[in-house]
N, CA, C and O of each residue as an XYZ file, in Angstrom:
424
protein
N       0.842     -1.170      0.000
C       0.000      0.000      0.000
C       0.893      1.241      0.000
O       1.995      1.261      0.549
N       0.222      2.520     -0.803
C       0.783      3.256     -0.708
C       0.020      4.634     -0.041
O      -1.152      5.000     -0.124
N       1.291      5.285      0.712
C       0.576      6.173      1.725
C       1.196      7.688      1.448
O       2.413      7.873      1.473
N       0.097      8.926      1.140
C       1.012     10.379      1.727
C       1.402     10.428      2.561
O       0.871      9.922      3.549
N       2.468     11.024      2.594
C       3.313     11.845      4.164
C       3.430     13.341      4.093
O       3.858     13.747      3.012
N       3.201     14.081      4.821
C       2.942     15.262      4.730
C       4.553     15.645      5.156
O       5.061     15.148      6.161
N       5.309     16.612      4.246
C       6.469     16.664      4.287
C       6.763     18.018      4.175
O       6.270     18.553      3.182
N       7.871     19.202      5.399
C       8.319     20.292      4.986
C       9.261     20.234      4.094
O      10.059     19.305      3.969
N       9.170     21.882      3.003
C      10.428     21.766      1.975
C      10.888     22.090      2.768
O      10.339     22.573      3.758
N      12.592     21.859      2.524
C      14.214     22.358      3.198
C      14.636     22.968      2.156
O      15.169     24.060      2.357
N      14.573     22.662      1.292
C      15.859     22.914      0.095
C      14.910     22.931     -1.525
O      14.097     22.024     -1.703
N      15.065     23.802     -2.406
C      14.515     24.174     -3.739
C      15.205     23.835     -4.471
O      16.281     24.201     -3.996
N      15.517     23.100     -5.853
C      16.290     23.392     -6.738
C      16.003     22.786     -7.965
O      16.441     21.700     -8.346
N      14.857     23.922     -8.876
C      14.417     23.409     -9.656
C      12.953     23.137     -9.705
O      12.249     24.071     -9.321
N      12.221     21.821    -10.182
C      11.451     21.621    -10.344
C      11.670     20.121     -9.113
O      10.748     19.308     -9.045
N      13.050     19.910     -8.161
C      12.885     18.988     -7.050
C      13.300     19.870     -5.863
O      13.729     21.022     -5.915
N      13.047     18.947     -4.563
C      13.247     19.900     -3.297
C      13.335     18.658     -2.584
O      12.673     17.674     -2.913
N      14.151     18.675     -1.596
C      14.712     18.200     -0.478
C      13.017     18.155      0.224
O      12.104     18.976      0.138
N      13.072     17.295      0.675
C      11.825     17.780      2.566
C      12.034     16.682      3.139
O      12.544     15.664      2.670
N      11.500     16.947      4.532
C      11.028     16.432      5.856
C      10.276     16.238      6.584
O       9.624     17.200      6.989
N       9.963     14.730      7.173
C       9.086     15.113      8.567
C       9.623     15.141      9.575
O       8.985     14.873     10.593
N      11.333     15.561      9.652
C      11.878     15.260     10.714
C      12.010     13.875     11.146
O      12.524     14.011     12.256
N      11.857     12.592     10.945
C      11.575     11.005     10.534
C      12.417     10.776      9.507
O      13.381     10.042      9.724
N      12.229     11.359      8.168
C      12.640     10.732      6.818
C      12.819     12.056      6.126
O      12.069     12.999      6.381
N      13.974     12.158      5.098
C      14.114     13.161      3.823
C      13.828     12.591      2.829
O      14.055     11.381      2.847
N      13.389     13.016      1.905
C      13.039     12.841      0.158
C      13.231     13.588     -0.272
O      13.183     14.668      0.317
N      13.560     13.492     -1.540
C      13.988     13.860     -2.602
C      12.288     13.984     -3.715
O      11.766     13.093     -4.386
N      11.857     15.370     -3.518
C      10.172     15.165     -4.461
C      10.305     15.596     -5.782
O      11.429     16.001     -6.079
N       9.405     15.614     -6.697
C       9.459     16.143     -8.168
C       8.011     17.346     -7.598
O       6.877     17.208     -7.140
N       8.572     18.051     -7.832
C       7.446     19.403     -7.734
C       6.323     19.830     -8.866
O       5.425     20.673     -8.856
N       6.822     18.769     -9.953
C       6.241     19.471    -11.026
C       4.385     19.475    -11.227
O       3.883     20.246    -12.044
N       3.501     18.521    -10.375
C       2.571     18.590    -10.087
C       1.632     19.676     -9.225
O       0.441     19.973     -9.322
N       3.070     20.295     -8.036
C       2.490     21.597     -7.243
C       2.926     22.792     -7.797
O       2.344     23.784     -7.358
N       4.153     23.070     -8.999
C       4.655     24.012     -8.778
C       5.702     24.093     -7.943
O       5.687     23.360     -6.954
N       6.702     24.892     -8.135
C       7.945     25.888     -7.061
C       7.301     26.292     -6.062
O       6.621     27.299     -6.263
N       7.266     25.597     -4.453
C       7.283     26.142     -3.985
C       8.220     26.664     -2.676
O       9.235     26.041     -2.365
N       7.842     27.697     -2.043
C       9.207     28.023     -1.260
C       8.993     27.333      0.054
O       7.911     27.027      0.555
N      10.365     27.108      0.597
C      10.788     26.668      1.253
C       9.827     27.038      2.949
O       9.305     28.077      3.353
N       9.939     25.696      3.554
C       8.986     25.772      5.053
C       7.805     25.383      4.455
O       7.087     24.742      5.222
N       7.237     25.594      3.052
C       5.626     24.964      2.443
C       5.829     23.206      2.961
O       6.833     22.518      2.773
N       4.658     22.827      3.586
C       3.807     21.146      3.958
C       3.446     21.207      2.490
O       2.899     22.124      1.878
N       3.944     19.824      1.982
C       3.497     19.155      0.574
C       3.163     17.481      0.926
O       4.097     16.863      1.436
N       2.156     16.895      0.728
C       1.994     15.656      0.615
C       2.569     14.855     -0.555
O       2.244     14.950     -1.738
N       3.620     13.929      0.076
C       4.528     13.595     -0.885
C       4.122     12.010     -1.033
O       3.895     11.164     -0.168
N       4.120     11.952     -2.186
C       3.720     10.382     -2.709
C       4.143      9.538     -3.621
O       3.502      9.557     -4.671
N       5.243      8.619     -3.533
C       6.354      8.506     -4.770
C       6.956      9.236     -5.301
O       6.969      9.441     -6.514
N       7.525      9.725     -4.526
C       8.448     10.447     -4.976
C       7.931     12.228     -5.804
O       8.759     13.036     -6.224
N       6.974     12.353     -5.824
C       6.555     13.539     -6.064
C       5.834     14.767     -5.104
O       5.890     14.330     -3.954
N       5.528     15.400     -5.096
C       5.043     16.201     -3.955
C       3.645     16.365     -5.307
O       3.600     16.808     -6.455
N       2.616     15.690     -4.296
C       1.383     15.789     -4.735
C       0.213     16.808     -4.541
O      -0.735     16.940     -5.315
N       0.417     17.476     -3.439
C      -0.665     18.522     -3.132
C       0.068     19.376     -2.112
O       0.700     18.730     -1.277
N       0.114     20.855     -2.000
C       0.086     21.702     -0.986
C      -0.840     21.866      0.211
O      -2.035     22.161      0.203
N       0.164     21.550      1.499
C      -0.717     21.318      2.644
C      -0.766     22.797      3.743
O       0.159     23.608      3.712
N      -1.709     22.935      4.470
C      -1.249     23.620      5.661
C      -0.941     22.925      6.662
O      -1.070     21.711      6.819
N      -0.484     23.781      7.422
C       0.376     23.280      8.938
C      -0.389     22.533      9.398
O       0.041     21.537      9.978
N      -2.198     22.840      9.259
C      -3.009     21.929     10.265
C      -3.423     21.033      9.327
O      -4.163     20.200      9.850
N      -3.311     20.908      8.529
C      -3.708     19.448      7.406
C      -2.290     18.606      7.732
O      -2.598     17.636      8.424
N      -0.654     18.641      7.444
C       0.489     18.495      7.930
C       0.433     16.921      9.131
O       0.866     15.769      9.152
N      -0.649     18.131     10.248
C      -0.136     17.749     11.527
C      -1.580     16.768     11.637
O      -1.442     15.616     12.046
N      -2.833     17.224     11.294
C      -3.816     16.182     11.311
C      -3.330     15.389     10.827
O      -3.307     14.456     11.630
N      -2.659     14.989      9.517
C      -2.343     13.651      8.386
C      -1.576     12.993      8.856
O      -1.430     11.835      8.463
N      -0.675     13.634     10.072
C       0.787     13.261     10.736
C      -0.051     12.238     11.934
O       0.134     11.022     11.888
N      -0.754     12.704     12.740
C      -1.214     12.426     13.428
C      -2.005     11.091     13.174
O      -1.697     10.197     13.963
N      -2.836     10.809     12.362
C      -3.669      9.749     11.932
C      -2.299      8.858     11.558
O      -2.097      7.787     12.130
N      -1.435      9.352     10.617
C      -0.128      8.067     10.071
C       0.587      7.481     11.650
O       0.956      6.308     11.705
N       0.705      8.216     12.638
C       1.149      8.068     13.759
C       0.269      6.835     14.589
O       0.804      5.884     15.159
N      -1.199      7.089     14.514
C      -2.123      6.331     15.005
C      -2.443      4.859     14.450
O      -2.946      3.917     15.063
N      -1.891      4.943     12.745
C      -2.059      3.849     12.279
C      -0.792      3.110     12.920
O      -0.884      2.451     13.956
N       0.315      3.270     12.259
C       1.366      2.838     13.140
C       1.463      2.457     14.780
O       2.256      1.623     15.216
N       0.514      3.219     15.607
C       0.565      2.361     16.776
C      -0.563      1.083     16.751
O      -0.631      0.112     17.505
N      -1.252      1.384     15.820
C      -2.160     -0.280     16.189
C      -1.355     -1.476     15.163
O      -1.308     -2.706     15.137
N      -0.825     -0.456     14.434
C      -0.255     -2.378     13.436
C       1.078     -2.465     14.533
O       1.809     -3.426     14.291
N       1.386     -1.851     15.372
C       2.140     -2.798     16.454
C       1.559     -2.822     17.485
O       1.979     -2.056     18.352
N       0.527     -3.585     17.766
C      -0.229     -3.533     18.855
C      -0.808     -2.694     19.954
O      -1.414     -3.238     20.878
N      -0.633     -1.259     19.892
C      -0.821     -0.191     20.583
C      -2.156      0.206     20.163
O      -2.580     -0.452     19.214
N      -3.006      1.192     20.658
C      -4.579      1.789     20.652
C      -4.194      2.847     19.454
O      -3.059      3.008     19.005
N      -5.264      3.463     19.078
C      -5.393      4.171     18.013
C      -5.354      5.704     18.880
O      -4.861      6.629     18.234
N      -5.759      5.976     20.058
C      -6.044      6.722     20.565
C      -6.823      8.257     20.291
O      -7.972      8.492     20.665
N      -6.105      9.054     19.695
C      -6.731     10.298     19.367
C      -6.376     10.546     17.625
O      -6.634     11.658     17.166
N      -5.921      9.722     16.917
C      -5.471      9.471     15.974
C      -6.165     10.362     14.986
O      -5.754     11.222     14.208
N      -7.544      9.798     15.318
C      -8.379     10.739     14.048
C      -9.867     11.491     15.031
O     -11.066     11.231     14.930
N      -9.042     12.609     16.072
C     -10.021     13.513     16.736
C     -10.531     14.094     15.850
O     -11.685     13.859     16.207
N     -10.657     14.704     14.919
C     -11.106     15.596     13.868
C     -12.305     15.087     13.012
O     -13.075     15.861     12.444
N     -12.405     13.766     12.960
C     -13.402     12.901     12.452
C     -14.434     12.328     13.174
O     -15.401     11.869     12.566
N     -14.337     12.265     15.037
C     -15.171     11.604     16.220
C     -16.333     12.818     16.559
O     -16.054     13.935     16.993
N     -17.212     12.494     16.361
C     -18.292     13.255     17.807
C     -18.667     14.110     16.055
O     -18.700     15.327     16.234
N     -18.829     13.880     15.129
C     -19.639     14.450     13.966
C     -19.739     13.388     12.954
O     -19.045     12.393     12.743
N     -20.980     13.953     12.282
C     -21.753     13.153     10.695
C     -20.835     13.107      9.807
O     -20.388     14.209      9.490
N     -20.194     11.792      9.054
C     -19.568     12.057      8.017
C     -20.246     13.425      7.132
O     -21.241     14.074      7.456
N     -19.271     13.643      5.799
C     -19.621     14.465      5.078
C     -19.418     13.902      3.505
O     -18.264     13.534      3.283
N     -19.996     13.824      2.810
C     -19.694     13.537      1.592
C     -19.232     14.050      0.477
O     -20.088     14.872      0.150
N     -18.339     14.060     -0.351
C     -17.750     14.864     -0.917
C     -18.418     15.610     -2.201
O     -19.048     14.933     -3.012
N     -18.279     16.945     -2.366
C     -19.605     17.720     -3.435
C     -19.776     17.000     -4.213
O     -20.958     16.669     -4.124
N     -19.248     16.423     -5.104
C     -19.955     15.670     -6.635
C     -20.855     14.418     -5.937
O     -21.713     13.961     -6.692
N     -20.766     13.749     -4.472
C     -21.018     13.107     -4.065
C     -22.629     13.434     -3.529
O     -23.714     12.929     -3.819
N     -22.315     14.272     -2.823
C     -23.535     15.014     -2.330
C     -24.719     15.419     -2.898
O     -25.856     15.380     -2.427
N     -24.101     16.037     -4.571
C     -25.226     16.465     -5.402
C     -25.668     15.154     -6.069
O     -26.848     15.000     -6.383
N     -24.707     14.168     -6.301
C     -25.595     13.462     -6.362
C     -26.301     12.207     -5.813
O     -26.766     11.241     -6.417
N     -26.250     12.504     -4.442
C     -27.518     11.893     -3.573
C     -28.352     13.390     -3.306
O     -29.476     12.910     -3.165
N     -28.466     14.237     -3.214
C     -29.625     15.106     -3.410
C     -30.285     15.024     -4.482
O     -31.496     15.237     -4.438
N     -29.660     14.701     -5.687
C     -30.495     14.562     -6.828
C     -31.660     13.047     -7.039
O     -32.608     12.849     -7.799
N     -30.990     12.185     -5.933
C     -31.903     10.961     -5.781
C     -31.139      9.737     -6.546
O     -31.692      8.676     -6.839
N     -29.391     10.151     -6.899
C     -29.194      8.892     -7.584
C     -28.345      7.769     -6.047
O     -27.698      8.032     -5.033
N     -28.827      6.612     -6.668
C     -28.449      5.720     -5.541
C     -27.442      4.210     -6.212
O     -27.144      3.188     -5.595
N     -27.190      4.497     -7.323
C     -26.111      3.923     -7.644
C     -25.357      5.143     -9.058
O     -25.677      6.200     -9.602
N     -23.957      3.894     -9.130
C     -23.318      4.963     -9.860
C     -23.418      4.821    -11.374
O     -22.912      5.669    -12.108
């Protein structure tokens, strides 16, 4: 399986950039986000930096990868995914309009 990691740039050069989670460095291809500057959260995924994150997307995404990792070694999930407990899922717009519109398969 393959997973994002939400990663700070360190280093620019080009259309690649150095980043970190402080854990692991990579080496990303930017050419999907654009140049961006340095200290930007990018979700990096094979080797490319796939989407521009904020600090609190970063640290939520960090947080849940943290939580998965403690139950596949036997540890609780704990607060892993607070951001998702004690509310109604939400469905995503193209999703939404169409169950308001009444369709119930795809």
């Amino acid at each position: 399986m393959c997973v994002g990691i939400p990663l700070r740039i360190t280093e620019v050069n080009g259309t690649n950039a150095i980043a970190t989670d402080g854990a692991r460095t990579e080496v990303l291809d930017l050419s999907l986000v654009g140049t961006q500057p340095i200290g930007t959260w990018v979700l990096g995924f094979l080797g490319a930096a796939r989407d521009v994150l904020t600090e609190d997307e970063a640290e939520r995404i960090g947080a849940a990868l943290a939580g998965l990792e403690r139950v596949m070694a036997g540890g609780a999930l704990g607060d892993a995914f607070a951001d998702l407990t004690g509310r109604e899922p939400v469905l995503p717009p193209h999703l939404a309009a169409a169950h308001a519109a009444g369709k119930t398969e795809a």
